[in-house]
MOPAC internal coordinates of N, CA, C and O (Angstrom, degrees):
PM7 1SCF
backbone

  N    0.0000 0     0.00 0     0.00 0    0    0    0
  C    1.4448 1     0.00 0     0.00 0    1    0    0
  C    1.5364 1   108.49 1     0.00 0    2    1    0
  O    1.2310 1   121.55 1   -46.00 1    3    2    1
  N    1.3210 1   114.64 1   134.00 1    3    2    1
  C    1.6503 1   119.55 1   173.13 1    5    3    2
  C    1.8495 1   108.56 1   -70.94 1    6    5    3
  O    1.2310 1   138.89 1   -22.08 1    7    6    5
  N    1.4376 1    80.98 1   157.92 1    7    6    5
  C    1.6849 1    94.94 1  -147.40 1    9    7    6
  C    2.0746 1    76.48 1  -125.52 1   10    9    7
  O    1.2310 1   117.93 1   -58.39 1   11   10    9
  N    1.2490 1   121.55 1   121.61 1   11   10    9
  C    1.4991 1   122.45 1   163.99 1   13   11   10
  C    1.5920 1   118.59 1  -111.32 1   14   13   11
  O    1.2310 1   114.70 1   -39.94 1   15   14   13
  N    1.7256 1   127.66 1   140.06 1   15   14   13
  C    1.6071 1   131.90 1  -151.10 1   17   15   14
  C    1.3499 1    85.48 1  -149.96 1   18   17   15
  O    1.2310 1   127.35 1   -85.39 1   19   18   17
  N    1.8576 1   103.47 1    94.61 1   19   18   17
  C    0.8866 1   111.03 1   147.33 1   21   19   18
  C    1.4425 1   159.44 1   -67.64 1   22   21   19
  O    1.2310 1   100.90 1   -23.69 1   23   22   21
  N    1.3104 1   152.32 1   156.31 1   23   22   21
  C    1.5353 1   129.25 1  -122.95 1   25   23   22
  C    1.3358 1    95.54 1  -158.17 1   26   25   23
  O    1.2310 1   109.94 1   -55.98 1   27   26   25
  N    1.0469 1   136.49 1   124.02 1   27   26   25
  C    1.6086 1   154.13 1   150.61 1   29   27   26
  C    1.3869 1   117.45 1  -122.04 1   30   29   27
  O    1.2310 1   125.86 1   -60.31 1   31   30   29
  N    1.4052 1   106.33 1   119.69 1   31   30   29
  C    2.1314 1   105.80 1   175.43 1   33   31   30
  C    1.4907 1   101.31 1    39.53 1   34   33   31
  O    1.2310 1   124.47 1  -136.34 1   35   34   33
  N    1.1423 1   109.03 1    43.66 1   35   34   33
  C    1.3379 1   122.21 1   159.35 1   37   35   34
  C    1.5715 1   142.83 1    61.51 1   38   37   35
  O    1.2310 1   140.83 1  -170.07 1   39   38   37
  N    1.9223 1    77.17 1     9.93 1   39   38   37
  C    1.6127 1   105.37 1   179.41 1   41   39   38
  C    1.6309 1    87.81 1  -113.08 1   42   41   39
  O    1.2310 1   136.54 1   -20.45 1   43   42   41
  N    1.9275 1    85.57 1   159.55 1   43   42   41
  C    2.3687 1    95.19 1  -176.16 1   45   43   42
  C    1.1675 1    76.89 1   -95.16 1   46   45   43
  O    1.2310 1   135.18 1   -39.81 1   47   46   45
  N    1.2229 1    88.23 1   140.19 1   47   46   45
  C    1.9116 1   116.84 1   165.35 1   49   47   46
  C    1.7379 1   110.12 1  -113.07 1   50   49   47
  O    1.2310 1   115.50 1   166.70 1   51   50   49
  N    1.3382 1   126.14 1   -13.30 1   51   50   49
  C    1.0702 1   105.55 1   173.19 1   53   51   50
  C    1.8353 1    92.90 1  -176.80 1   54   53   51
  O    1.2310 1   126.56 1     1.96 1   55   54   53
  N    1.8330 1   104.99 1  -178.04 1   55   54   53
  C    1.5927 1    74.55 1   171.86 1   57   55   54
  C    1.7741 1    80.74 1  -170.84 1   58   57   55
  O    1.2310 1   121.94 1    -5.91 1   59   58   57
  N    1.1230 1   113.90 1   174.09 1   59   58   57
  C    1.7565 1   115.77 1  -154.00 1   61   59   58
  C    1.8888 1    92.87 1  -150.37 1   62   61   59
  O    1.2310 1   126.98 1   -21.12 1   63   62   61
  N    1.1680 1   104.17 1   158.88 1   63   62   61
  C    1.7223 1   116.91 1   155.04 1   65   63   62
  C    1.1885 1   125.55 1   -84.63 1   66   65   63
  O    1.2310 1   118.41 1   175.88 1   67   66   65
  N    1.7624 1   120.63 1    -4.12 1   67   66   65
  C    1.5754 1   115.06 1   164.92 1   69   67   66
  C    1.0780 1    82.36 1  -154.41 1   70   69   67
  O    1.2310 1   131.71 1   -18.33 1   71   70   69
  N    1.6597 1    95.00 1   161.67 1   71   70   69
  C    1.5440 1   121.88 1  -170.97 1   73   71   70
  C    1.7908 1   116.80 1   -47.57 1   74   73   71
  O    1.2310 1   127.13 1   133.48 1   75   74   73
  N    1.2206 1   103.89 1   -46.52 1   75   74   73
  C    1.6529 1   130.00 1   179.43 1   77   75   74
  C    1.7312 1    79.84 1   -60.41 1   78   77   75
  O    1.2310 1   113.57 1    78.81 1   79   78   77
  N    1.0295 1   129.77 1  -101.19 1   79   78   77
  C    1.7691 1   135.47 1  -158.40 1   81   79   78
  C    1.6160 1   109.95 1   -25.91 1   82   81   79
  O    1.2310 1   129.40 1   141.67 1   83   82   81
  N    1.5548 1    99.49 1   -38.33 1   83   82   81
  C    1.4553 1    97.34 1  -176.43 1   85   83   82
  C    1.6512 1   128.57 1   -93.32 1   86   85   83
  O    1.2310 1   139.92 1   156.10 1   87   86   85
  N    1.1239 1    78.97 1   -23.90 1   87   86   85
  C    1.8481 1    94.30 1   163.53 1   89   87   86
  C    1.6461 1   115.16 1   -60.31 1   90   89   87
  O    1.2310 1   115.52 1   134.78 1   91   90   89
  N    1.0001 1   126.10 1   -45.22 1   91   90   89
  C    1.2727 1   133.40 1   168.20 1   93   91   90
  C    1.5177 1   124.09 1   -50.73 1   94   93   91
  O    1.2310 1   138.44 1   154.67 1   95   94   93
  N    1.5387 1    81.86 1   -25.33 1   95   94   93
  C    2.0742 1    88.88 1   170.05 1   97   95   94
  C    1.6993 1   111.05 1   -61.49 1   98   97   95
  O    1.2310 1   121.63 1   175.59 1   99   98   97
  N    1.3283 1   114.48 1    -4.41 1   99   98   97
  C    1.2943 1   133.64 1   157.19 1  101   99   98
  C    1.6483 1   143.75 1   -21.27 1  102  101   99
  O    1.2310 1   141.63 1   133.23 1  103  102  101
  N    1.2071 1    75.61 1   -46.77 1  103  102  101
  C    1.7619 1   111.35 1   169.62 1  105  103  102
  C    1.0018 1   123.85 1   -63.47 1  106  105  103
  O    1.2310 1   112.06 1   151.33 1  107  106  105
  N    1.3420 1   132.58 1   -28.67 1  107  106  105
  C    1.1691 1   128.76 1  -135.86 1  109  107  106
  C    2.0873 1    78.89 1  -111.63 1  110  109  107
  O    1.2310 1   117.01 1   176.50 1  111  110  109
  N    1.1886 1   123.29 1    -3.50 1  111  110  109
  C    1.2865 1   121.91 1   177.84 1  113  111  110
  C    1.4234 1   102.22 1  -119.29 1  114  113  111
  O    1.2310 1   106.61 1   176.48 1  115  114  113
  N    1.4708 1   142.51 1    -3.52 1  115  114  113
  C    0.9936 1   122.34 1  -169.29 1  117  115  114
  C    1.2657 1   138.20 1   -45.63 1  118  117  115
  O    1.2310 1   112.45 1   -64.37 1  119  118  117
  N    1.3199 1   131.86 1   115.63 1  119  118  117
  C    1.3185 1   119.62 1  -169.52 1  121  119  118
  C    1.6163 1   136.03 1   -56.89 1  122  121  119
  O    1.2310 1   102.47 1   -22.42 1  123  122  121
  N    1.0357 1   149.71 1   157.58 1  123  122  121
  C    1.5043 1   130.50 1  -141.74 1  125  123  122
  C    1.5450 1   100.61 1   -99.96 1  126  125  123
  O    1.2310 1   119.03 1   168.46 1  127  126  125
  N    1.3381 1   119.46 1   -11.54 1  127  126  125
  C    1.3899 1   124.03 1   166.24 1  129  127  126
  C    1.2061 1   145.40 1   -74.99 1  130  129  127
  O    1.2310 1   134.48 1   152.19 1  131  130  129
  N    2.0959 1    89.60 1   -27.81 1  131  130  129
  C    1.3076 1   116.77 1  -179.27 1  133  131  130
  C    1.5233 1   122.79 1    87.03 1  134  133  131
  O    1.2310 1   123.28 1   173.32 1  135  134  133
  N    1.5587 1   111.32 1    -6.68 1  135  134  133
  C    1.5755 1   127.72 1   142.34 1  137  135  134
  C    1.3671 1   129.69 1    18.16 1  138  137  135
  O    1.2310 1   110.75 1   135.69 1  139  138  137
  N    1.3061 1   135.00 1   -44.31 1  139  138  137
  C    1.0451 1   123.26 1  -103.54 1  141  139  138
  C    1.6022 1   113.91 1   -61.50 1  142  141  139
  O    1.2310 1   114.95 1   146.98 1  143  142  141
  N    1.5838 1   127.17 1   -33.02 1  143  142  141
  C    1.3070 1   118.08 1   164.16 1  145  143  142
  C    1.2965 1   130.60 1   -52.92 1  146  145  143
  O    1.2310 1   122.97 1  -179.95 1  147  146  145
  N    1.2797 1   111.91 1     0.05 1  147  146  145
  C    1.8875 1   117.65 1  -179.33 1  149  147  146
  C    1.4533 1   101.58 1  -101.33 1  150  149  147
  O    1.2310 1   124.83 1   127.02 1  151  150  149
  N    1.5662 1   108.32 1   -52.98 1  151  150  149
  C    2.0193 1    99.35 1   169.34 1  153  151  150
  C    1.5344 1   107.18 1   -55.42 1  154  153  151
  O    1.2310 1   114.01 1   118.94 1  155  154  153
  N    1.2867 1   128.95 1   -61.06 1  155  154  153
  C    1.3969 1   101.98 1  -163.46 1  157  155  154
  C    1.5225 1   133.19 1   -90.36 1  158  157  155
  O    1.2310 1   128.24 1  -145.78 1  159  158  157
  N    1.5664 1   101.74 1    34.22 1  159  158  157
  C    1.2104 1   152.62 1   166.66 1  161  159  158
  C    1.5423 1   112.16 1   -85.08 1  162  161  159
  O    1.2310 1   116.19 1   123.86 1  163  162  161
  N    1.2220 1   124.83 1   -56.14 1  163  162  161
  C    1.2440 1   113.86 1   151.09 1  165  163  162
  C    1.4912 1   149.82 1   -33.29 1  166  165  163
  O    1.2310 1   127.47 1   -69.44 1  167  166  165
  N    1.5675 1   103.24 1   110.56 1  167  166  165
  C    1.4811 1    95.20 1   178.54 1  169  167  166
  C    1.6507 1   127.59 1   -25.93 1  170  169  167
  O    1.2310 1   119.58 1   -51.12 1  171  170  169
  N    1.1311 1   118.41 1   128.88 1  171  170  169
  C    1.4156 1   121.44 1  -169.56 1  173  171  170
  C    1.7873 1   132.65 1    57.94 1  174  173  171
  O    1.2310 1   129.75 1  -169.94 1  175  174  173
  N    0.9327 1    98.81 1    10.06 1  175  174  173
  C    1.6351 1   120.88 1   166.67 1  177  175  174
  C    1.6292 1    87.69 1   -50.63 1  178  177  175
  O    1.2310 1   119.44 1    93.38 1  179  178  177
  N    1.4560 1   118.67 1   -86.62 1  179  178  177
  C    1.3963 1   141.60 1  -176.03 1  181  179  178
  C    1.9177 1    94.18 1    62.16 1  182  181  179
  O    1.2310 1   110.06 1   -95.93 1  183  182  181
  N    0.9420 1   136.26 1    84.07 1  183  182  181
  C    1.6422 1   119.65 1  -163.17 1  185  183  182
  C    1.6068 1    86.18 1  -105.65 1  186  185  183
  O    1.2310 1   129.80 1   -48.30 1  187  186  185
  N    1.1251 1    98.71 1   131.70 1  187  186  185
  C    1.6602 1   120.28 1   170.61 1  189  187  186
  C    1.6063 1   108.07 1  -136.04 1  190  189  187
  O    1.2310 1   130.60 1   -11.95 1  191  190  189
  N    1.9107 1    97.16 1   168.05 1  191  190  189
  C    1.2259 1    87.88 1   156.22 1  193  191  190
  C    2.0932 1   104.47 1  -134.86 1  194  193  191
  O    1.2310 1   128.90 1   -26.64 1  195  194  193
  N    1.1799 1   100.45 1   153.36 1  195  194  193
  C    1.6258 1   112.48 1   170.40 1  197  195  194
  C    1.2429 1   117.47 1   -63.34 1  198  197  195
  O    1.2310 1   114.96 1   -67.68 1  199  198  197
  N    1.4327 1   127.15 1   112.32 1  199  198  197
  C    2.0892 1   106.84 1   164.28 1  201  199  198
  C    1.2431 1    91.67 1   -89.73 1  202  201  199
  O    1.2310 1   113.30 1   -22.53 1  203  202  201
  N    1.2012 1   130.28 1   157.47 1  203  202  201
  C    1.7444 1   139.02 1   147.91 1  205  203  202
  C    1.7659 1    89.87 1  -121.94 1  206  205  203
  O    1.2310 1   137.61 1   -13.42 1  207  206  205
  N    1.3383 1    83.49 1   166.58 1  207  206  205
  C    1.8324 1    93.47 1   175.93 1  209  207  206
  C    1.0245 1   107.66 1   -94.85 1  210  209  207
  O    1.2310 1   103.39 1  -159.33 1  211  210  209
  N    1.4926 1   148.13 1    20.67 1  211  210  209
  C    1.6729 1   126.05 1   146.94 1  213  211  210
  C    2.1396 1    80.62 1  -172.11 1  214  213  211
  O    1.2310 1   139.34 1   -30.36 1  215  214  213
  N    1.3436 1    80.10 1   149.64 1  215  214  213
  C    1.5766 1    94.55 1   150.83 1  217  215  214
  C    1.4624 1   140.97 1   -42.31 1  218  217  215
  O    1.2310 1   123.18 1   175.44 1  219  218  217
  N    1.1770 1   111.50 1    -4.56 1  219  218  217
  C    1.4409 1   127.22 1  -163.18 1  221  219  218
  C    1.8151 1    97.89 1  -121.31 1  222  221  219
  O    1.2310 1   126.66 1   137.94 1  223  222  221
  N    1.1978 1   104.81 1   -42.06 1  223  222  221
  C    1.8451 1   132.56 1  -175.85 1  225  223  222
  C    1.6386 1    74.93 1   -50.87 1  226  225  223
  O    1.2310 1   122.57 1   127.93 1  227  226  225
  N    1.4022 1   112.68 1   -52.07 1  227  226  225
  C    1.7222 1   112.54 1  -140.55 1  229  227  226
  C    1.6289 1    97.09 1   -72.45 1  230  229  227
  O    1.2310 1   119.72 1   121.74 1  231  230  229
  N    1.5355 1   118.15 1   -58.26 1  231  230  229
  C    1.6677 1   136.38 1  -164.43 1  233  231  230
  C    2.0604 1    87.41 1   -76.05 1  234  233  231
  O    1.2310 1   116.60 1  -179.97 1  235  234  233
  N    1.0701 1   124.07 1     0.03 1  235  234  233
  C    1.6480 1   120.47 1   161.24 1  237  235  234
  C    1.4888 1    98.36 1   -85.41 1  238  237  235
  O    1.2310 1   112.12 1   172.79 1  239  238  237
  N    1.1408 1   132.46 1    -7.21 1  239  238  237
  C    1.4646 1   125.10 1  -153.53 1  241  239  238
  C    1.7209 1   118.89 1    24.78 1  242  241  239
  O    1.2310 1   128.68 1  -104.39 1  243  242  241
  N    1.4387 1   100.88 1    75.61 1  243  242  241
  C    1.2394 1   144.93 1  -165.24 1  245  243  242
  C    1.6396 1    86.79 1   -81.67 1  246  245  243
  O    1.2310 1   126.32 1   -32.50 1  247  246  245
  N    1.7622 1   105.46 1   147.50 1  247  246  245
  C    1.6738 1    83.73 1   155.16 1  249  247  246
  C    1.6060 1   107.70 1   -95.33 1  250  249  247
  O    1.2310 1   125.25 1    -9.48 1  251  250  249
  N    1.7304 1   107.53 1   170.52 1  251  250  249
  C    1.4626 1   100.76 1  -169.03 1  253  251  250
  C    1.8600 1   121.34 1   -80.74 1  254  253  251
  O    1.2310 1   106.42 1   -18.17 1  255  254  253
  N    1.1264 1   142.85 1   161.83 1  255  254  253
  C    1.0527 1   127.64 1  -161.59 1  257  255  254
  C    1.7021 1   109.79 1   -96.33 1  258  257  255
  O    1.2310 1   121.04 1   177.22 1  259  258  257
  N    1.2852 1   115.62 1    -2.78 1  259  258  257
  C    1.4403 1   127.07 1   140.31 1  261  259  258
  C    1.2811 1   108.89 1  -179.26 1  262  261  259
  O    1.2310 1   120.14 1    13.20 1  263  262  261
  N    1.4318 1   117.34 1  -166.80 1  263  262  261
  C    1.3442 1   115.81 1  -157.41 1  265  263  262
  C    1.5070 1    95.61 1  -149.75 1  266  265  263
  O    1.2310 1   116.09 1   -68.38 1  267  266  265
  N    1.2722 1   125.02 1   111.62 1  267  266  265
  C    1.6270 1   147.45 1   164.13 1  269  267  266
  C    1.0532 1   122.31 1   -56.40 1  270  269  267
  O    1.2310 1   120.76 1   -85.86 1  271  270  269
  N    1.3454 1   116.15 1    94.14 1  271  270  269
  C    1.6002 1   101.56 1   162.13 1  273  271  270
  C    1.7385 1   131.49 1   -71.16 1  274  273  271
  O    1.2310 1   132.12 1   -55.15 1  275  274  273
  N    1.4455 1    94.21 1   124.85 1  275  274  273
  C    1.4300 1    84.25 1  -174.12 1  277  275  274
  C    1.5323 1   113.52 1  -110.13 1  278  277  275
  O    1.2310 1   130.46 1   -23.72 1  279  278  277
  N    2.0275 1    97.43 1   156.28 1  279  278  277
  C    1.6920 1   102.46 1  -154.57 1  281  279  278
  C    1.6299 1    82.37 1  -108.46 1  282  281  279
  O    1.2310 1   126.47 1    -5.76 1  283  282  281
  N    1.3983 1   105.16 1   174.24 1  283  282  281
  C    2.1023 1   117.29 1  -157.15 1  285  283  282
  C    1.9430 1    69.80 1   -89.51 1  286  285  283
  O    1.2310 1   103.37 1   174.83 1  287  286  285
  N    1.2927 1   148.18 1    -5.17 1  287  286  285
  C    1.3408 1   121.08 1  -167.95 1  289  287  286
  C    2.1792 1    98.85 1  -101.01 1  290  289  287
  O    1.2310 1   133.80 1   162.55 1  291  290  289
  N    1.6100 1    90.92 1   -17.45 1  291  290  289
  C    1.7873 1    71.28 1   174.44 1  293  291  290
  C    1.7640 1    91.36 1  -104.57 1  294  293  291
  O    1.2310 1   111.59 1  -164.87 1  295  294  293
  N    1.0633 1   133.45 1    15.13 1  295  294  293
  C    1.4616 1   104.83 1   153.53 1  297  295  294
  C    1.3212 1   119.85 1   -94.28 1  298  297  295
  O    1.2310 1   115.76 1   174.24 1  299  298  297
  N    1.7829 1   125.66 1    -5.76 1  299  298  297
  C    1.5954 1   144.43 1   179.08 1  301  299  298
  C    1.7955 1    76.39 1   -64.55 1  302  301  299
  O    1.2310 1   124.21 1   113.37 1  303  302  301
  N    1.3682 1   109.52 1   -66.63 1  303  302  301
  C    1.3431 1   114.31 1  -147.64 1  305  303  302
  C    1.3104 1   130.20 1   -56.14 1  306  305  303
  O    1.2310 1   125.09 1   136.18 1  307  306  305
  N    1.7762 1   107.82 1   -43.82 1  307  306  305
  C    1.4725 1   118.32 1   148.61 1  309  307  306
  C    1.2222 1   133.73 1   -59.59 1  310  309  307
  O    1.2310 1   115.47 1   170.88 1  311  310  309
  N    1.3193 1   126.20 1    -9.12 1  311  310  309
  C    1.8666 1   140.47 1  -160.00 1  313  311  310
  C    1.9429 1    80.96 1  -116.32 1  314  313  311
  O    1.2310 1   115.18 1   143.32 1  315  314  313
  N    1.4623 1   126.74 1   -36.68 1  315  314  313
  C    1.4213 1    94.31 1  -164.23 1  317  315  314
  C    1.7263 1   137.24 1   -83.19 1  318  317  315
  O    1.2310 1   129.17 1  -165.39 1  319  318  317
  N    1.6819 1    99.92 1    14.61 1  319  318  317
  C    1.3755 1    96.54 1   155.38 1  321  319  318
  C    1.5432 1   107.37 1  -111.90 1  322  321  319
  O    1.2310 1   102.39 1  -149.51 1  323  322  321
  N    1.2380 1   149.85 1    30.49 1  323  322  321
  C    0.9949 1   144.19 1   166.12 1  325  323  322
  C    1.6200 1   114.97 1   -83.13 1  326  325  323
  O    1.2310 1   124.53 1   -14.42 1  327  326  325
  N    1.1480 1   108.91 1   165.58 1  327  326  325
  C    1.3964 1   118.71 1   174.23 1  329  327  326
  C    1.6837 1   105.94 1   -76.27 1  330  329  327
  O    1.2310 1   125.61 1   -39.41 1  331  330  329
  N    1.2137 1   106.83 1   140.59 1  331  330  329
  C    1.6217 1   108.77 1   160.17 1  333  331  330
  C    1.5596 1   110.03 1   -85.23 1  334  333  331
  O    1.2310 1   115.17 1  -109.78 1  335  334  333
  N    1.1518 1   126.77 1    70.22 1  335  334  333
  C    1.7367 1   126.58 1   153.64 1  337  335  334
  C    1.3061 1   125.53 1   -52.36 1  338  337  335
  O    1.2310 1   120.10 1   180.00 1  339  338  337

């Protein structure tokens, strides 16, 4: 099973078993304006996410099997049925 390592300023902030699950690790930075094309607009934002091929690939410190760039419209997209907490 694919294993996804999500990426903010170049530290993982969270990480999911599909792209949708892990994108949502999103939240946990949301900006207080609700922005999101202006944060990841920021120098060094760079927000991606990691696939590795299993969870285990990942805690081997595996390298990842590519690396996603992600745009502020698929983190709108994964964040917009969530709750704002």
């Amino acid at each position: 099973m694919q294993f996804f390592e999500v990426v903010w300023h170049g530290d993982g902030i969270g990480d999911g078993a599909d792209l949708e699950e892990a994108l949502q690790a999103y939240a946990v930075v949301r900006p207080d304006d609700g922005d999101w094309a202006a944060a990841c607009a920021v120098p060094g934002a760079d927000p991606c996410v990691r696939r590795y091929a299993s969870f285990e690939a990942f805690l081997d410190n595996a390298d990842a099997l590519e690396t996603i760039p992600v745009t502020a419209a698929m983190i709108e997209s994964a964040l917009a049925d969530l709750p704002l907490a």
